[in-house]
MARBA-3410 file (N, C-alpha, C, O; in Angstrom, 1 decimal):
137
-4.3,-51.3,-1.8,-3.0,-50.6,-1.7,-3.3,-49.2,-1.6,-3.9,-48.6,-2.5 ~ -2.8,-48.2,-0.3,-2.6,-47.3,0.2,-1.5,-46.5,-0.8,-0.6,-47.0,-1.4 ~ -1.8,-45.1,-0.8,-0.8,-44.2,-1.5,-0.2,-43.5,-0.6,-0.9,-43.7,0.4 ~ 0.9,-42.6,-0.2,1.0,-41.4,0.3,1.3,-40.6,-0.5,2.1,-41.1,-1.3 ~ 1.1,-39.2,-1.0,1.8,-38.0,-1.2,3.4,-38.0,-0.9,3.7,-38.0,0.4
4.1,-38.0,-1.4,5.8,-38.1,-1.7,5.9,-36.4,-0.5,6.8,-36.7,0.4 ~ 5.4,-35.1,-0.3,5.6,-34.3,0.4,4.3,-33.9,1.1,3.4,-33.9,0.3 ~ 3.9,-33.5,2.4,2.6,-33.4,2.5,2.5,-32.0,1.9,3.5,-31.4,1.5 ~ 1.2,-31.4,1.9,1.2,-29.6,1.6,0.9,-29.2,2.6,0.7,-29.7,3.7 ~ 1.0,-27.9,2.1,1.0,-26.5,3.8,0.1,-26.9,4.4,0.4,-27.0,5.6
-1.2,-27.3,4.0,-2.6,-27.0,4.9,-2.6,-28.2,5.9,-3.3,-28.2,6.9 ~ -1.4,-29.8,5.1,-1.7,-30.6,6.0,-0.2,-30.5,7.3,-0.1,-31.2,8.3 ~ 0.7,-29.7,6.7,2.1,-30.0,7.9,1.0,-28.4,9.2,0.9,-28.6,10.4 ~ 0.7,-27.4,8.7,-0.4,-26.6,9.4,-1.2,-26.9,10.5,-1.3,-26.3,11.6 ~ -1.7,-27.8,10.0,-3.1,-28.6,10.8,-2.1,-29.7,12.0,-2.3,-29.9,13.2
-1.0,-30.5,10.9,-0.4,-31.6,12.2,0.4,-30.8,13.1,0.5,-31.3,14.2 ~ 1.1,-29.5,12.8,1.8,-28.6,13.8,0.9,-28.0,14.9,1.1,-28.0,16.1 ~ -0.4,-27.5,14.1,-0.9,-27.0,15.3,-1.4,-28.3,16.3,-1.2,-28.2,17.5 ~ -2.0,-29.5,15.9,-2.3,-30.2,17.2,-1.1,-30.5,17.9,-1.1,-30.6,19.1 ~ -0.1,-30.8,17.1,1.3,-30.9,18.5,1.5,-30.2,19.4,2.0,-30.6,20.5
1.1,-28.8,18.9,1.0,-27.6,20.0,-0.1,-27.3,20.5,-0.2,-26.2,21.1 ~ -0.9,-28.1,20.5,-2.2,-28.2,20.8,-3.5,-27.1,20.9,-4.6,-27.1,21.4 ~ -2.8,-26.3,20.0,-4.0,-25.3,18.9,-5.1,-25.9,18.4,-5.1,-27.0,17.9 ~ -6.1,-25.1,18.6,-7.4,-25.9,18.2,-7.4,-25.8,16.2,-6.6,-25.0,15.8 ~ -7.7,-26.2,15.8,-8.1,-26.7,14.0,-8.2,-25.2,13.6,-9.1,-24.5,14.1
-7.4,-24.8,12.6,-7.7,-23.4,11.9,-8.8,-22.4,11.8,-8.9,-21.2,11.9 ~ -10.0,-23.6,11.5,-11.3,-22.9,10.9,-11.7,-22.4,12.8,-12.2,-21.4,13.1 ~ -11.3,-23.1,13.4,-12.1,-22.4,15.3,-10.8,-21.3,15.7,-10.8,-20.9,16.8 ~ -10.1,-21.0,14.9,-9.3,-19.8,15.8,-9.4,-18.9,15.5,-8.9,-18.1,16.1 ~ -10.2,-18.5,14.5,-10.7,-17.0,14.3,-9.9,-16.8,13.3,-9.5,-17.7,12.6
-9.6,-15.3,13.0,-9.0,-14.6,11.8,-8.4,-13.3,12.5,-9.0,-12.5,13.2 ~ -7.5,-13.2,12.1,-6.8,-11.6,11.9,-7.5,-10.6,11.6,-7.7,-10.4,10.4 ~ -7.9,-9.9,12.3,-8.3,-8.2,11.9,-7.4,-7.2,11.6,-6.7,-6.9,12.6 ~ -7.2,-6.4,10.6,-6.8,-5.4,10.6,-7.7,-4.4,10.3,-8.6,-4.7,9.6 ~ -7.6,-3.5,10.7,-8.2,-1.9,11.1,-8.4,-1.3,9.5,-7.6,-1.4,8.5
-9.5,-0.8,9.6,-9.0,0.7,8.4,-8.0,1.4,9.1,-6.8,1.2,8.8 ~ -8.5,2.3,10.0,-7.5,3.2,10.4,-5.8,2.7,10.1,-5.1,3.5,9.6 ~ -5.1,1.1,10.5,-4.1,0.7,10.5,-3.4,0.5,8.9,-2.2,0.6,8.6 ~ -4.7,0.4,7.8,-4.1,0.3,6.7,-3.8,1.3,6.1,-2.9,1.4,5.3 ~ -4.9,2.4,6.7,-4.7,3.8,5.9,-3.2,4.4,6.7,-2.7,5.4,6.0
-2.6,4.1,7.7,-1.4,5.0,7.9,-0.4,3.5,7.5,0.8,3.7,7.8 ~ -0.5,2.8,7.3,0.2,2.0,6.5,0.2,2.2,5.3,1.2,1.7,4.8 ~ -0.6,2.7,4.3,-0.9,3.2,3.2,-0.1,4.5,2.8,0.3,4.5,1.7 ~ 0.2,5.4,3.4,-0.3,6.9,3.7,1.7,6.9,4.1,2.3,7.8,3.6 ~ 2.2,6.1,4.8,3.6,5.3,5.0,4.4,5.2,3.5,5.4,5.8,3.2
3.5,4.2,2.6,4.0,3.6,1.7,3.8,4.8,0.4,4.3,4.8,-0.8 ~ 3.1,5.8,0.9,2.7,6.9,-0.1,3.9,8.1,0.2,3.9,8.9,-0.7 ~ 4.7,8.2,1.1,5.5,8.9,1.3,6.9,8.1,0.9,7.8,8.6,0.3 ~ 7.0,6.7,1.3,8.2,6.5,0.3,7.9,6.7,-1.4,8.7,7.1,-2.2 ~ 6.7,6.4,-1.7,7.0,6.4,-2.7,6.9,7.9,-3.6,7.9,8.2,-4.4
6.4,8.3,-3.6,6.8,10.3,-3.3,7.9,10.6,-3.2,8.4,11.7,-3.7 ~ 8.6,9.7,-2.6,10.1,10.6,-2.4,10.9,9.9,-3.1,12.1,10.3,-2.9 ~ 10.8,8.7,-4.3,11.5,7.8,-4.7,11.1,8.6,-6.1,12.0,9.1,-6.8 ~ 9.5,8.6,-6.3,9.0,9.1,-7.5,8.5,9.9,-8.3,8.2,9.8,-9.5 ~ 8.4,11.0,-7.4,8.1,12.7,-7.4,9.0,13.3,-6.4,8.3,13.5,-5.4
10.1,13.5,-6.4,10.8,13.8,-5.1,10.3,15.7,-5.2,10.4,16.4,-6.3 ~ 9.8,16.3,-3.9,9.9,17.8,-4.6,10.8,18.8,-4.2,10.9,18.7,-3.0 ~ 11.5,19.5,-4.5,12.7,20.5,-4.6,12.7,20.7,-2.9,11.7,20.9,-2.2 ~ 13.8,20.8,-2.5,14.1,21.2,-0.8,14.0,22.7,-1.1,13.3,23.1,-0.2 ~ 14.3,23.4,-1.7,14.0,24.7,-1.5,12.7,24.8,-1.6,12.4,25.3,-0.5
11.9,24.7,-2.0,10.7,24.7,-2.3,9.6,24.2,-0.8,8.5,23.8,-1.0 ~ 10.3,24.5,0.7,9.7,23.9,1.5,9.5,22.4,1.3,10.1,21.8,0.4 ~ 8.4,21.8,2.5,8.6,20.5,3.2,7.2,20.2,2.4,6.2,20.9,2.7 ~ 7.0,19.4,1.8,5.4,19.1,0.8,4.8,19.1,2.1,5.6,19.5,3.0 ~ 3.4,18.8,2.4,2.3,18.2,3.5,2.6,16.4,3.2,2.9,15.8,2.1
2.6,16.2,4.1,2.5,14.4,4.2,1.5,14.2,3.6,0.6,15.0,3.5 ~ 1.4,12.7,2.9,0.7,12.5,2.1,-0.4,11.4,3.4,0.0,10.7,4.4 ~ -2.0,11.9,2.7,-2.6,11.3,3.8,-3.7,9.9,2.7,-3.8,9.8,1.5 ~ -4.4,9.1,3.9,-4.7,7.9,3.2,-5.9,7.6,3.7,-6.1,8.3,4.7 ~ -6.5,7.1,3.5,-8.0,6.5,4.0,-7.7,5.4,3.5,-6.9,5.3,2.5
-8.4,4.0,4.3,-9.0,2.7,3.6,-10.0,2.0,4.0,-10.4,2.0,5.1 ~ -10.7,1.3,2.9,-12.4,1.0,2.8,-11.9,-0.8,2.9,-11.5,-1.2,1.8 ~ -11.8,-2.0,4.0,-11.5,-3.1,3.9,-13.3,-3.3,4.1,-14.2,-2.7,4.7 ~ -13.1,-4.9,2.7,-14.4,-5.7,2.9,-13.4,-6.8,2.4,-12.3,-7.0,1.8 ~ -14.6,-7.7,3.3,-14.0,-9.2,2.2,-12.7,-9.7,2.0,-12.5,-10.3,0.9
-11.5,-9.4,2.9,-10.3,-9.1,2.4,-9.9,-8.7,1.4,-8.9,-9.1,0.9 ~ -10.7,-7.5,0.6,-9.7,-6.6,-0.2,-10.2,-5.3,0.3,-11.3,-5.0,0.8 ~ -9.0,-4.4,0.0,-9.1,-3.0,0.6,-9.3,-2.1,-0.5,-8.5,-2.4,-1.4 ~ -10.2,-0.9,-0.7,-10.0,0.3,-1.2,-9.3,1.2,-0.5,-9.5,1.4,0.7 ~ -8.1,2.1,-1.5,-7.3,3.0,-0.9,-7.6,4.5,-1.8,-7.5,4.7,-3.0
-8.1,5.4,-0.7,-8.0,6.6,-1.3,-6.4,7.6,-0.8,-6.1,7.7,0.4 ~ -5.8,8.1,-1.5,-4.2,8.7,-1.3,-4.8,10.5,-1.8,-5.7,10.7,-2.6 ~ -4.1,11.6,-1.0,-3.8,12.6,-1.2,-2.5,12.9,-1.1,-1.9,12.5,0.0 ~ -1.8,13.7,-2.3,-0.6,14.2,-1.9,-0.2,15.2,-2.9,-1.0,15.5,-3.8 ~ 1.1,15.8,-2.8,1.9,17.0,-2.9,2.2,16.5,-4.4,2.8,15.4,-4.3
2.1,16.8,-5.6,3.4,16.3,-6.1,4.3,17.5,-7.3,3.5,18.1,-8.0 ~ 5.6,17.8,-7.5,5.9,18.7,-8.3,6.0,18.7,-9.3,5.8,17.6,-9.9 ~ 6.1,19.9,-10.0,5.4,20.9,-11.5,6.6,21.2,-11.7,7.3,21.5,-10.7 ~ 7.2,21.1,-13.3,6.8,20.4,-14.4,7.3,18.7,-14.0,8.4,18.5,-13.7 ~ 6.4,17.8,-14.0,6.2,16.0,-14.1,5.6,15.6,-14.9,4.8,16.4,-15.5
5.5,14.6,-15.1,4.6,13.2,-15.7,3.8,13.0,-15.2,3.6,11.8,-15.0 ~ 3.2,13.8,-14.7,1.5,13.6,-13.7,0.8,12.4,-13.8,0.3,12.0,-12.8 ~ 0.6,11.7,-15.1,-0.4,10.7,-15.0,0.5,9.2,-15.3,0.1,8.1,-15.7 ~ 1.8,9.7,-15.0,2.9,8.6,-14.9,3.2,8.2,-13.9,3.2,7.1,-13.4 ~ 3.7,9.5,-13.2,3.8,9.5,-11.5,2.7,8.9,-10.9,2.9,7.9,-10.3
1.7,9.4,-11.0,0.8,8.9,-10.0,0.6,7.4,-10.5,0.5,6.6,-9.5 ~ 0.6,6.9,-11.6,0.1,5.6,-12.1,1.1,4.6,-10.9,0.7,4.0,-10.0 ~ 2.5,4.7,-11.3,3.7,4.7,-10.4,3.6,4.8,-8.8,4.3,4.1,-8.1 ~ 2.7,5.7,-8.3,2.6,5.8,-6.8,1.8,4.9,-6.3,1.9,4.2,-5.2 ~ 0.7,4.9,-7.5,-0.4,4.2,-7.3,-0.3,2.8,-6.8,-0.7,2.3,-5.8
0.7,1.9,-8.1,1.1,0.6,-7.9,2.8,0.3,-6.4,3.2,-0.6,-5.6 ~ 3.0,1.4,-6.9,4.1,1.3,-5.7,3.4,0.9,-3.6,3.9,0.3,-2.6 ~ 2.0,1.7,-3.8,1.4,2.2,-2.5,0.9,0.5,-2.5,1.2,-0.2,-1.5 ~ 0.1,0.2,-3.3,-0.2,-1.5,-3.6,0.3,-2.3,-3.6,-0.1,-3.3,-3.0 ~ 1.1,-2.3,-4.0,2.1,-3.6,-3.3,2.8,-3.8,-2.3,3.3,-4.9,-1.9
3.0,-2.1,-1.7,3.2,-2.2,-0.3,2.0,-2.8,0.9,2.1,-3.4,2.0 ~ 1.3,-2.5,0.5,0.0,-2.4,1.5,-0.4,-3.7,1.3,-1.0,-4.4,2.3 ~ -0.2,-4.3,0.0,-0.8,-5.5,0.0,0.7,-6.3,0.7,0.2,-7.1,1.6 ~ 1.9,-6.4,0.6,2.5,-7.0,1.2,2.6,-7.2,2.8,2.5,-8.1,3.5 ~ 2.6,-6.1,2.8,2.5,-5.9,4.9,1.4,-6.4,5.2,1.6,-7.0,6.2
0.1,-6.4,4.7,-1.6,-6.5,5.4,-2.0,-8.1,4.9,-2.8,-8.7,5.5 ~ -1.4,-8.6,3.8,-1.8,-9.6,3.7,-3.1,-9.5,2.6,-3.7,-10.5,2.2 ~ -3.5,-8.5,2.2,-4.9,-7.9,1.6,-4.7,-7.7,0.7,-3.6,-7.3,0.4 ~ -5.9,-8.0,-0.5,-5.8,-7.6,-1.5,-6.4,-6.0,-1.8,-7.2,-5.3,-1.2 ~ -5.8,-5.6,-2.9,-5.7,-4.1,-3.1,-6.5,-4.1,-4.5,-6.0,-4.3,-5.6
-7.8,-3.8,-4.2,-8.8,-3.6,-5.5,-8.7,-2.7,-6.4,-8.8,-2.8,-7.6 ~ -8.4,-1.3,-5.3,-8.3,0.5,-5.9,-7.8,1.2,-5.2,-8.2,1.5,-4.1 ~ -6.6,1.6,-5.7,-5.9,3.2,-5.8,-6.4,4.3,-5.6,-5.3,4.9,-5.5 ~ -7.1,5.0,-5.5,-7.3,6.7,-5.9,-6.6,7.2,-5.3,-6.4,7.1,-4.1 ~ -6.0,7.9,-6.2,-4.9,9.1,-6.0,-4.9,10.4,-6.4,-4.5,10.5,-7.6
-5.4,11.8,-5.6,-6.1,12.9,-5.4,-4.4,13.8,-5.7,-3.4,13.6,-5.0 ~ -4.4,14.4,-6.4,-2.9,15.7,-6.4,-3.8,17.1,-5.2,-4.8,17.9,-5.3 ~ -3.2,16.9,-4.6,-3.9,18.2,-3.4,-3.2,19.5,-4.3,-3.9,20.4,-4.6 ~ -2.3,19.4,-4.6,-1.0,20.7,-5.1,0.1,20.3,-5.7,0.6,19.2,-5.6 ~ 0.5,21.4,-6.5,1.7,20.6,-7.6,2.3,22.1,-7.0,1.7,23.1,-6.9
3.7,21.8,-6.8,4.8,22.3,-6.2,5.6,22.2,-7.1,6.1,21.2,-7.5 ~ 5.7,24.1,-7.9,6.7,24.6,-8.7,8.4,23.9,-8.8,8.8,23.7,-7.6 ~ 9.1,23.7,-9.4,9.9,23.8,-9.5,10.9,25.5,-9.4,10.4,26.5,-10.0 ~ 11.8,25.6,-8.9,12.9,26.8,-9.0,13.1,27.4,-10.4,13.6,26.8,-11.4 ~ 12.6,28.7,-10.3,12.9,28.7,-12.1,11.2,29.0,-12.9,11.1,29.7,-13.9
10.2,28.4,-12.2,9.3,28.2,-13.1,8.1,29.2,-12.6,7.6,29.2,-11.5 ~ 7.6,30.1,-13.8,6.4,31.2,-13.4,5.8,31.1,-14.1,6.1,31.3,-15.3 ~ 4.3,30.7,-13.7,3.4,30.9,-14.8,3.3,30.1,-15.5,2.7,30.5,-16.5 ~ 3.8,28.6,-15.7,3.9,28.3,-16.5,5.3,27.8,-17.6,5.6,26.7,-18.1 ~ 5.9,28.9,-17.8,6.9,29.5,-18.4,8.3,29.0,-17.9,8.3,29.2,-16.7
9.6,28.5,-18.2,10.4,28.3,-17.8,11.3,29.6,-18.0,11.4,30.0,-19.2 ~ 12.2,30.3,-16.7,12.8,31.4,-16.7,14.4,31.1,-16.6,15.2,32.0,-16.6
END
């Protein structure tokens, strides 16, 4: 006496869809590449929303520099290095903790990739109105 599976799974409705359409078997079609270069401005994307959600910096205070990104893909997972702007007085190692995971789950969402590491570099901390030296006026 024969069993069936009550639903089949992904890998087997996958495999019977592609020969209906007469796609060769998963393992012969190759794999998706994405680029460093494509993750790092996909990165570098997700590092400016999140900047502006999570350190927003004062409009008078000029236009920050865009935040820039590099990434290191092996193995499907990616290293990300982030530079950016962020404003004085914050939560520096809250904010970034914050940008850090915000930039990750973007990047891992869109790329499909796993996101091993963050680094996130403060280029400049951008005064607040009011603030000298340290000192609030």
């Amino acid at each position: 006496m024969s069993t069936r599976p009550a639903s089949p799974s992904l890998g087997d409705r996958s495999g019977s869809l592609a020969r209906a359409v007469g796609l060769p078997p998963p393992a012969e079609r190759g794999a998706t590449v994405i680029p460093d270069k494509v993750v790092a401005r996909i990165a570098a994307r997700a590092a400016r929303t999140a900047q502006s959600r999570r350190a927003a910096i004062p409009p008078d205070r000029g236009r920050p520099a865009a935040p820039s990104a590099t990434a290191a893909i092996r193995t499907g997972s990616v290293r990300l290095h982030l530079a950016m702007d962020l404003p004085y007085p914050t939560d520096i190692p809250g904010v970034c903790e914050r940008i850090q995971r915000d930039v990750a789950e973007r990047v891992a969402q869109l790329t499909g990739l796993e996101v091993r590491e963050v680094i996130l570099t403060v280029r400049r901390l951008v005064t607040a109105p009011g603030v000298h030296r340290g000192r609030l006026r």
